[in-house]
C-alpha positions as CSV (number, residue, x, y, z in Angstrom):
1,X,60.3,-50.5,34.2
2,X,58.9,-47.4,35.7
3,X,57.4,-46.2,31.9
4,X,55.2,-49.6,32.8
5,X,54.6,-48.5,36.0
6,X,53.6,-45.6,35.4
7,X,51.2,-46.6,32.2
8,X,49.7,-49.4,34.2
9,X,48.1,-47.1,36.9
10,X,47.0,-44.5,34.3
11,X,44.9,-47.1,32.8
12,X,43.5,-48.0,36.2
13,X,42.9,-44.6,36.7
14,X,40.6,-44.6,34.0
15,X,37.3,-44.6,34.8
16,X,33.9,-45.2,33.0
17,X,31.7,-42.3,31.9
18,X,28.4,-44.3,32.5
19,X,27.0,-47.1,35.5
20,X,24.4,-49.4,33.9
21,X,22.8,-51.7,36.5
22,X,20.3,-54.5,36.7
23,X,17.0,-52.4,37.9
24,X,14.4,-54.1,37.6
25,X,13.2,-57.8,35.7
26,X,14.0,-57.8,31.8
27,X,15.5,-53.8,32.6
28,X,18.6,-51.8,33.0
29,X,19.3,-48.1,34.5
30,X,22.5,-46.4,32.8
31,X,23.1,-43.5,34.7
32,X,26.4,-40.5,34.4
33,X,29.6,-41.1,36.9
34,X,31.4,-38.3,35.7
35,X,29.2,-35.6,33.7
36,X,26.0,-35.8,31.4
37,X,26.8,-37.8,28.7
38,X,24.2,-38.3,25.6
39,X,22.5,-41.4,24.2
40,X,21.0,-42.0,20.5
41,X,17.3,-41.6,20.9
42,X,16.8,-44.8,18.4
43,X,19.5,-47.9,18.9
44,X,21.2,-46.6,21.9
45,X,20.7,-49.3,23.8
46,X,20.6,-52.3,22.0
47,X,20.8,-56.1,23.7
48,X,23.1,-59.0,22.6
49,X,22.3,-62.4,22.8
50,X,24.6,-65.2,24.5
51,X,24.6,-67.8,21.6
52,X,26.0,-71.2,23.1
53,X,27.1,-72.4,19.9
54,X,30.2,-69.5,19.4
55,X,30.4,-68.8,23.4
56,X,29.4,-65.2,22.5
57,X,27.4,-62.6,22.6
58,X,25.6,-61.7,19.2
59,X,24.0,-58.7,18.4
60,X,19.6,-58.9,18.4
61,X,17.7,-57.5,15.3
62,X,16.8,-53.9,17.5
63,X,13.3,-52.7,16.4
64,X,13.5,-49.8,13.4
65,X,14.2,-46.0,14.1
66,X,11.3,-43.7,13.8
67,X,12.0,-40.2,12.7
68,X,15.1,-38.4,14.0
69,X,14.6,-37.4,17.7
70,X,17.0,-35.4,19.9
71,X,19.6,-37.5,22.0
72,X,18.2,-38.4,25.5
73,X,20.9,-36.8,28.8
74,X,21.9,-39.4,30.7
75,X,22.4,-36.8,34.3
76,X,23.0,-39.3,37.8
77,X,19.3,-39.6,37.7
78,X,19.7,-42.0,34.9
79,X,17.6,-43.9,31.9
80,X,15.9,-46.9,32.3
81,X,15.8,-49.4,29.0
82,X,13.4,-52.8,29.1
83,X,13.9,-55.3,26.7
84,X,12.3,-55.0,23.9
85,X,13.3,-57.0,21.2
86,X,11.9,-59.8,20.4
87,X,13.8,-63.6,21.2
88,X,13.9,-66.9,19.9
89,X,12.4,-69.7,21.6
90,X,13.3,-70.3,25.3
91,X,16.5,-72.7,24.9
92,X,16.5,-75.9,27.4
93,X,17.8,-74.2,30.3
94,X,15.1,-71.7,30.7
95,X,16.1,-68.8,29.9
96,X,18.0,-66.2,27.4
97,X,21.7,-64.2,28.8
98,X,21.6,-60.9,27.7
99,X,24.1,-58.5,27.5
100,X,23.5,-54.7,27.5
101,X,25.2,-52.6,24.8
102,X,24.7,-48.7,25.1
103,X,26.5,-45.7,22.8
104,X,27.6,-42.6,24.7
105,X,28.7,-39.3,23.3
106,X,30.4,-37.0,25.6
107,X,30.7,-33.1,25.3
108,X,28.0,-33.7,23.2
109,X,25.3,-30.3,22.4
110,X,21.7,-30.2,24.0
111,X,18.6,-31.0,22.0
112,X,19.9,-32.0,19.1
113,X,19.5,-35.6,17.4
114,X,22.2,-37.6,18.2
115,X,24.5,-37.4,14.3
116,X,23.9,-33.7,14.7
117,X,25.3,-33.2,17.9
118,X,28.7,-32.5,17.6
119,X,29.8,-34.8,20.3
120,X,33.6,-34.4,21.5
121,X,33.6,-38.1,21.9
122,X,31.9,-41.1,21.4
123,X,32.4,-44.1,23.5
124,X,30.5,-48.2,23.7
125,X,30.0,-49.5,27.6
126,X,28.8,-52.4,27.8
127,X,26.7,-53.7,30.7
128,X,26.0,-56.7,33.2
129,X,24.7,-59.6,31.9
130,X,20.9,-60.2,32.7
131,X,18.7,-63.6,32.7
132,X,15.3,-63.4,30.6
133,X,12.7,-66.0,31.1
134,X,10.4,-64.7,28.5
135,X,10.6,-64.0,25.2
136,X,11.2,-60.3,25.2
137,X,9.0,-58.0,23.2
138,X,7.8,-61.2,20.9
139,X,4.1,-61.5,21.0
140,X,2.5,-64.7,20.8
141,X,-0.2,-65.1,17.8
142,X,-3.5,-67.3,18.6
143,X,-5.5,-68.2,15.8
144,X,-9.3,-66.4,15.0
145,X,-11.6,-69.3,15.5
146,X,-14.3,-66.7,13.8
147,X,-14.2,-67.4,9.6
């Protein structure tokens, strides 16, 4: 009885190296609780997708990586992240539930790109779910009336 006891509050006691917050419309802040903790410059942050179908969240197609950057600090200052994948078409009730998905290494070195950076661990948080009543970073295509 006590070994449960005891186990149970250690696992309360654990807390989450990273905050992320609703800041602002169709955007998120993460920002450090305990120390600075590193983000992948490309794909940190990616969204998910509440499908109503499965009752899920599915991963979005995240835009491509450009070259190899160094991994951005996440300090109590934090990171903001918009949106910016593109979404299907608005469903009937008006908007898109999305869910934020953001990859953490800890202990990780300065200035170097994030598979390089020797991190001591590596950790996925996932965030609040947000409403979008847009369709993200989609752009919207008009035809040239010029031939």
């Amino acid at each position: 009885m006590w070994i449960w006891i005891v186990g149970m509050v250690a696992i309360a006691g654990q807390s989450t190296p990273v905050k992320i917050v609703v800041s602002g419309p169709n955007e998120v802040s993460v920002v450090s609780t305990l120390e600075s903790v590193f983000v992948p410059a490309c794909r940190g942050l990616t969204w998910m997708l509440f499908d109503a179908d499965s009752a899920q969240f599915l991963p979005t197609a995240p835009k491509a990586c450009g070259a190899l950057a160094p991994a951005m600090k996440v300090g109590s200052q934090g990171l903001k992240f918009q949106v910016d994948v593109a979404l299907p078409a608005l469903p009937k009730v008006g908007f898109h539930l999305l869910r934020p998905r953001v990859v953490i290494g800890l202990k990780c070195k300065e200035k170097a790109p994030f598979p390089l950076a020797e991190c001591g661990d590596i950790k996925v948080v996932y965030g609040p779910q947000i409403m979008v009543r847009n369709l993200g970073a989609a752009t919207v295509s008009r035809p040239s009336n010029s031939k």
